[in-house]
C-alpha positions as CSV (number, residue, x, y, z in Angstrom):
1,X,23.5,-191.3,134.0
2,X,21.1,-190.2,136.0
3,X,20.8,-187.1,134.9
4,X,20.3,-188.4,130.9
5,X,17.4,-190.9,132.6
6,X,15.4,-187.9,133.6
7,X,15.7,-186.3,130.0
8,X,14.8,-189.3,128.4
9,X,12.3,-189.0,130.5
10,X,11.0,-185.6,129.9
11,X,11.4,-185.9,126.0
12,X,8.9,-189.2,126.2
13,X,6.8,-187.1,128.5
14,X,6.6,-184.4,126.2
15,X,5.9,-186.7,122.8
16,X,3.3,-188.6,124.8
17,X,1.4,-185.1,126.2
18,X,2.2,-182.3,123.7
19,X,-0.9,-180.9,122.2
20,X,-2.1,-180.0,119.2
21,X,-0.4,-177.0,117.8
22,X,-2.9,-173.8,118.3
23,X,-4.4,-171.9,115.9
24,X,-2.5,-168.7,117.2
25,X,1.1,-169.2,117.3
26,X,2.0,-166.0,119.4
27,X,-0.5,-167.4,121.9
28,X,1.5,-170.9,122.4
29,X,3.2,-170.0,125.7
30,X,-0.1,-169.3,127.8
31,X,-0.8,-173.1,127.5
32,X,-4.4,-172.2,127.2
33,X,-6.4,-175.1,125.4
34,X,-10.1,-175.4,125.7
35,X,-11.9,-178.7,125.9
36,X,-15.7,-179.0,125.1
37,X,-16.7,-177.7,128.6
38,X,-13.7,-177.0,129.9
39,X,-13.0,-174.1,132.0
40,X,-9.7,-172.5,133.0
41,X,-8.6,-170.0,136.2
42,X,-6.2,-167.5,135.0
43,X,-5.4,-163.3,136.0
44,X,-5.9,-160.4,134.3
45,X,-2.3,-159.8,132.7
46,X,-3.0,-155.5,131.4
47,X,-2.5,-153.2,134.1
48,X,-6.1,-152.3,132.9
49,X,-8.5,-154.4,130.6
50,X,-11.7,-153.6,129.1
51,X,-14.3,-156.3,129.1
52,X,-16.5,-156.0,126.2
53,X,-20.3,-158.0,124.9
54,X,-19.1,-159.4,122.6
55,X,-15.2,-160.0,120.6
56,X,-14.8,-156.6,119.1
57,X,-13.1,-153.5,120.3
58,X,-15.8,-151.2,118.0
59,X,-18.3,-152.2,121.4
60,X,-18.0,-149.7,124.4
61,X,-16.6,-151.8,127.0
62,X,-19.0,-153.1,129.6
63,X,-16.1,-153.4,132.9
64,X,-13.1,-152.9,133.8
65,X,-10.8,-155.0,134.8
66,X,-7.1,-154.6,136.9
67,X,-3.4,-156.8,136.6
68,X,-4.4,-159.7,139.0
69,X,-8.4,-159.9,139.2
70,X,-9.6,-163.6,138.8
71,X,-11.1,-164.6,135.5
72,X,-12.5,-168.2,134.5
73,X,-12.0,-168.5,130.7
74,X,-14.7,-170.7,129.7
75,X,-14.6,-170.4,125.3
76,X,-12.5,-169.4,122.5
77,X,-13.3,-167.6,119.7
78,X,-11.9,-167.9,116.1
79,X,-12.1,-164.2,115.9
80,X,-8.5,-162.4,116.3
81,X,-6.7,-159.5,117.4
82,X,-3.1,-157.8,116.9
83,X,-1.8,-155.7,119.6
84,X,1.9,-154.8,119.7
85,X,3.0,-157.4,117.6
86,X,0.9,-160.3,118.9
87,X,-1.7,-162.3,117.2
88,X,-4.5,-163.9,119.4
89,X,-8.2,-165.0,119.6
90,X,-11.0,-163.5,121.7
91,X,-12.0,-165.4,125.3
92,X,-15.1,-165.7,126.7
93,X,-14.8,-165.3,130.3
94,X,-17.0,-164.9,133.7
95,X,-16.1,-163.2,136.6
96,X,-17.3,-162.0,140.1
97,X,-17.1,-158.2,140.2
98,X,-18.7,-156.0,143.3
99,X,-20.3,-159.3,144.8
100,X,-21.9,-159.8,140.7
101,X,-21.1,-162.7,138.6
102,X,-20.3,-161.3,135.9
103,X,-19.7,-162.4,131.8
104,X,-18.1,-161.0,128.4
105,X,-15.1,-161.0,126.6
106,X,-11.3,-160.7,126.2
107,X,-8.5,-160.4,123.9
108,X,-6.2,-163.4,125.3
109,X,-3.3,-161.3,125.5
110,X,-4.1,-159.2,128.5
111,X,-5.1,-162.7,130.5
112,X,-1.5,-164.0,132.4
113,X,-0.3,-167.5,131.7
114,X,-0.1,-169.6,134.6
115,X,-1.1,-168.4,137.8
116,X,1.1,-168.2,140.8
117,X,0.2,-167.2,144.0
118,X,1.4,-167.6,148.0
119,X,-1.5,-166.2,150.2
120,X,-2.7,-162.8,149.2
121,X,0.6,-162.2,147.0
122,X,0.2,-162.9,143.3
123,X,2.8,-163.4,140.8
124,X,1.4,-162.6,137.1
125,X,2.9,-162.8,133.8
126,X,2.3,-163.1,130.3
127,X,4.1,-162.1,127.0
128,X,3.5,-158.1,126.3
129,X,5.0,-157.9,123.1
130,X,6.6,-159.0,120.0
131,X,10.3,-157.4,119.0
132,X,12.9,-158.4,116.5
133,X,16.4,-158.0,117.0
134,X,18.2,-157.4,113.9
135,X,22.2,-157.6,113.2
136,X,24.9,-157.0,110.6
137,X,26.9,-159.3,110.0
138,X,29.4,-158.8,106.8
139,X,27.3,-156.7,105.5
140,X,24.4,-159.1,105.7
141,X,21.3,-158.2,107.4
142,X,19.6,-161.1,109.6
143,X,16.4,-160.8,111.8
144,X,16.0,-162.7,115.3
145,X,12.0,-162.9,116.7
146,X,12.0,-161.8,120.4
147,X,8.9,-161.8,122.9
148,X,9.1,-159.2,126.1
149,X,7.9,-161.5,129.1
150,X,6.4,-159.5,132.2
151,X,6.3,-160.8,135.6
152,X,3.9,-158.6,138.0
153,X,3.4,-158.5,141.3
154,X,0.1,-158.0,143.2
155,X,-1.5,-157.6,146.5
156,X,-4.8,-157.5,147.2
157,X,-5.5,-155.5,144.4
158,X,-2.5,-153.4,144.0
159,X,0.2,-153.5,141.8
160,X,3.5,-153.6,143.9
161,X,6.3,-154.5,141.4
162,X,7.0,-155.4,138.0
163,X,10.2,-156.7,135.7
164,X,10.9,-157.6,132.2
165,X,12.4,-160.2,130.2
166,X,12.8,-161.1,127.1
167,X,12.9,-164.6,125.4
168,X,13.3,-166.3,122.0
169,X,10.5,-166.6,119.8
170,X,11.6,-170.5,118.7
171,X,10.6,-173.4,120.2
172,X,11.3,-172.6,123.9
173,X,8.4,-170.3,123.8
174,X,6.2,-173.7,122.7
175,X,5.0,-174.4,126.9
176,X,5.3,-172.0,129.7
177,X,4.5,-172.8,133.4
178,X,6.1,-171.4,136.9
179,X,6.5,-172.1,140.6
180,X,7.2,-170.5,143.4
181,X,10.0,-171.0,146.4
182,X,10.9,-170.4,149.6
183,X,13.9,-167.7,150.1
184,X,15.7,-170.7,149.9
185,X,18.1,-169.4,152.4
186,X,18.9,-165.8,150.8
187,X,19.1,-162.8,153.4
188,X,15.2,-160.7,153.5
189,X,14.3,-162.7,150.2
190,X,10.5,-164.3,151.1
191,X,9.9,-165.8,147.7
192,X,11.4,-167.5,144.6
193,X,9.4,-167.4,141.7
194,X,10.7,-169.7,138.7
195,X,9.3,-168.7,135.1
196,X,9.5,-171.8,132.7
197,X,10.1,-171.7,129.2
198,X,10.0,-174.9,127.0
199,X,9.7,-177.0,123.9
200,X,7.3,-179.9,123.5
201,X,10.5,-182.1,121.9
202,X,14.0,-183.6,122.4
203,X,16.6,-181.5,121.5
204,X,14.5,-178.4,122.3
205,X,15.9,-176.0,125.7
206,X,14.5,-175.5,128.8
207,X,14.8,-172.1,129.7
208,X,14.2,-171.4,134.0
209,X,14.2,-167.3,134.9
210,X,14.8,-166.6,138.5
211,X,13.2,-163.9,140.9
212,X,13.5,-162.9,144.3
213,X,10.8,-161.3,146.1
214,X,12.6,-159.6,148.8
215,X,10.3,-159.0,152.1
216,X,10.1,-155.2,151.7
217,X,8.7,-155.6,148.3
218,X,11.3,-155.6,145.6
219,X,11.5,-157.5,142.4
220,X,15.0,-158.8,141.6
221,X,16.0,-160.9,138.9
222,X,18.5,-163.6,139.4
223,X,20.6,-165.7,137.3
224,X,18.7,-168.5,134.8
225,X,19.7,-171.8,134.2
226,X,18.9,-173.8,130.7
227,X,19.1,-177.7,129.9
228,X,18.6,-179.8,127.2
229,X,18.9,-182.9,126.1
230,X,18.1,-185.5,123.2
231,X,17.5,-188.9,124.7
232,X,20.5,-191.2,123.9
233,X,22.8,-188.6,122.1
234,X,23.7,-185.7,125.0
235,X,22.7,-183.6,127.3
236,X,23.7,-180.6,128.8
237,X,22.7,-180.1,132.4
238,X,22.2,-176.3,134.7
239,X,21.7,-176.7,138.3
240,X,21.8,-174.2,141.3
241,X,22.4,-174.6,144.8
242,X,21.1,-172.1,147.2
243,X,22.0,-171.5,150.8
244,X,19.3,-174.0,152.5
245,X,20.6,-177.0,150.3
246,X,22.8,-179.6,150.9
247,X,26.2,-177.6,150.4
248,X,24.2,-174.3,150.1
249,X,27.2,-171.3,151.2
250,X,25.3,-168.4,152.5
251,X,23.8,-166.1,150.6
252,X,25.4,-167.5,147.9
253,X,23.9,-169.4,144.6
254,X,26.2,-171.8,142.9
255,X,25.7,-172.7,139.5
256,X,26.5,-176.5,137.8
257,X,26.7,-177.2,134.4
258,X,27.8,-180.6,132.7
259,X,27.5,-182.5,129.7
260,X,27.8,-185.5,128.3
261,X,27.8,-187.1,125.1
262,X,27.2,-190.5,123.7
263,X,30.1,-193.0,123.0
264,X,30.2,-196.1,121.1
265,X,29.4,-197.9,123.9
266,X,25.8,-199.5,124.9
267,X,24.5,-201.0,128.5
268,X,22.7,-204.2,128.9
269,X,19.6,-202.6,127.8
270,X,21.1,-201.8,124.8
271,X,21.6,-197.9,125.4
272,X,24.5,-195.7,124.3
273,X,26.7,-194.9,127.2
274,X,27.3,-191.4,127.7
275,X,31.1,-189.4,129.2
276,X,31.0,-186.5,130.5
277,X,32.6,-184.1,128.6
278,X,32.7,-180.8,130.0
279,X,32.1,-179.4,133.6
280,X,31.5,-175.4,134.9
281,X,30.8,-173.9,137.8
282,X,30.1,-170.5,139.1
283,X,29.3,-168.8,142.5
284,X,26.5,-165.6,142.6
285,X,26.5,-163.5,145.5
286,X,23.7,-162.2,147.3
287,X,23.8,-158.5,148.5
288,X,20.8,-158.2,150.5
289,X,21.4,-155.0,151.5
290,X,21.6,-153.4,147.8
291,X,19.5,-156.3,146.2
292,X,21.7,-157.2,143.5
293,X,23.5,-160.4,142.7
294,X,27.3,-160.0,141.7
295,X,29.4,-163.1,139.9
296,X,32.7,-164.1,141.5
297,X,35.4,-164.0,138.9
């Protein structure tokens, strides 16, 4: 019950804060909403990004930017660009550059999404392309929408790692934000960073992608984890447990699932009650040695 309370939860959080839907549907993960005078801290995303005068890539760039400088978008432009699949406006944006305060402008798509970063580490990402994945299926032809995610890691100017992943284009893709962890326990791991993908609904997944950021410098993905829930009919709940949690094994990650669905039943307040109906569990080991996670069978 507790668990369905804290859906219920997120669902009313999402009707009461969603936003408007943007202009540029490819461009709906980088949460990116301007506000009269509202400015907003993000990364360059591109391994390299030209910063031009003025919204059009017919003008010689002015600078040159790298994955990781600092950028404060201050406008958007209704002024659009495709690149690899993906439609999105022009930003205005000012930056420091050489000890200079600098302005001009950028397609959105090589700007990250949220920023993450633990001291002089930064963890950037954004979506780098658009792909379909197409199957047959009795002889009948059907096309799903795909975006590659990138996850980058920098330091003090230096691109150290990279990795890729790729997630639906539905409504998961509608909100994105991450965090970032401890090692949680996990042999020469010094960070966990946790990419969120989400819908602004009930009934809509929330997708969580995994990485650990060993301490000589290695990206390695880990297993995800997805819930969802619609408040008062299921849900269906993902949980880990890592080493330096309450009934953490070491260097092992132990995955929950359950779900539940509603019954005839109500509460005092009136409120279906919900039974479990299905439990998993699975254990992930941690090789630190050959940085790689194995499932026990």
């Amino acid at each position: 019950m507790k668990k369905f309370l804290l859906f219920l939860f997120v669902c009313i959080s999402h009707q009461l804060f969603a936003q408007e839907e943007p202009n540029f549907p490819d461009m709906r993960s980088w949460s990116l909403y301007m506000n009269g005078t509202d400015t907003i801290d993000r990364y360059i995303f591109a391994d390299t990004a030209y910063i031009r005068i003025s919204p059009d890539t017919k003008q010689t760039p002015t600078d040159t930017l790298l994955a990781g400088d600092n950028i404060t978008v201050t406008g958007m432009t209704t002024k659009s660009l495709t690149i690899r699949g993906i439609q999105g406006p022009w930003l205005k944006i000012a930056y420091t550059k050489n000890g200079e305060y600098r302005k001009g402008y950028i397609w959105q798509g090589l700007v990250s999404c949220t920023p993450l970063r633990r001291g002089d580490l930064k963890f950037v990402y954004g979506i780098e392309r658009k792909i379909d994945s197409i199957t047959l299926t009795d002889n009948r032809k059907d096309t799903f929408p795909y975006y590659r995610v990138r996850l980058k890691v920098v330091q003090n100017g230096v691109l150290l790692a990279k990795t890729m992943q790729t997630i639906g284009d539905n409504e998961t893709a509608n909100f994105s934000s991450g965090k970032i962890m401890s090692g949680m326990g996990l042999t020469n791991v010094q960070h966990i960073v946790v990419l969120t993908f989400t819908g602004a609904a009930c009934g809509v997944p929330t997708d969580d992608y995994y990485y650990a950021w060993t301490k000589d410098g290695q990206l390695i993905q880990l297993p995800s984890k997805t819930n969802i829930g619609d408040a008062g009919a299921y849900y269906h709940t993902e949980e880990f447990t890592f080493p330096n949690e309450k009934n953490g094994q070491p260097d092992m990650i132990v995955w929950n699932m359950e779900e539940a669905e509603a019954t005839d039943k109500v509460d005092k307040d009136g409120m279906n009650i919900l039974k479990v109906t299905d439990k998993k569990s699975a254990r992930y080991v941690w090789d630190a040695e050959n940085k790689k996670v194995t499932a026990i069978k």
